[in-house]
C-alpha positions in Angstrom: 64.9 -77.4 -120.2 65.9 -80.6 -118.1 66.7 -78.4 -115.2 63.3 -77.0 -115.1 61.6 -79.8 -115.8 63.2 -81.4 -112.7 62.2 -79.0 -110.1 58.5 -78.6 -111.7 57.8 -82.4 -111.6 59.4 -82.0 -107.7 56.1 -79.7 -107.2 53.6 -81.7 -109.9 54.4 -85.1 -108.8 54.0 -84.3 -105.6 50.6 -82.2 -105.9 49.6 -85.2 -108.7 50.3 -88.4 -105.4 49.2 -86.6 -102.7 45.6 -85.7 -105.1 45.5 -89.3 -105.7 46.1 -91.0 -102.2 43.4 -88.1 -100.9 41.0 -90.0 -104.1 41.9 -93.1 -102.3 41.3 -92.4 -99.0 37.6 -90.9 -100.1 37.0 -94.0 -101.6 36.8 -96.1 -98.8 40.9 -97.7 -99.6 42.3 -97.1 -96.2 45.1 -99.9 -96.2 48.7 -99.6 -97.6 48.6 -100.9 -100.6 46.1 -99.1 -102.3 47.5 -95.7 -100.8 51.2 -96.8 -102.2 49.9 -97.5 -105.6 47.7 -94.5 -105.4 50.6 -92.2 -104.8 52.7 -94.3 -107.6 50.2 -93.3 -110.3 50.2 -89.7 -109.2 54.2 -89.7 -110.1 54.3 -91.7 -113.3 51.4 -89.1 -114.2 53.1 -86.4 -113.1 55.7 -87.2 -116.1 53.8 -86.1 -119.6 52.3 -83.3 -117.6 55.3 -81.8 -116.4 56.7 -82.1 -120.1 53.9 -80.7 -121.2 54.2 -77.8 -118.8 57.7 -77.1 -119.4 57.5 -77.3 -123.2 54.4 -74.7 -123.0 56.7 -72.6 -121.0 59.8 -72.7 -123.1 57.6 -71.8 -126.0 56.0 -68.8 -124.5 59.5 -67.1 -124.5 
């Protein structure tokens, strides 16, 4: 389960930072900080969704 939960969050975390900095840069927050901070969010979220994810998929088996 660890194993897949790796390479998911690889693709969530990514998809989750980049969805965020692209909120970012909509809302006007063009300099570096907010962008880094933006795309910080997007991975610490990216954590109890990929669980959530892999659990749901472990328990579909």
């Amino acid at each position: 389960m660890l194993r897949l939960g790796f390479i998911l969050h690889l693709f969530i975390g990514s998809t989750l930072a980049g969805s965020a900095m692209i909120a970012a840069l909509v809302m006007g927050m063009d300099t570096m900080q907010p962008l880094l901070l933006a795309a910080l969010a997007g991975f610490i979220v990216a954590f109890p969704v990929t669980y959530l994810v892999t659990r749901a998929l472990y328990s579909s088996q």
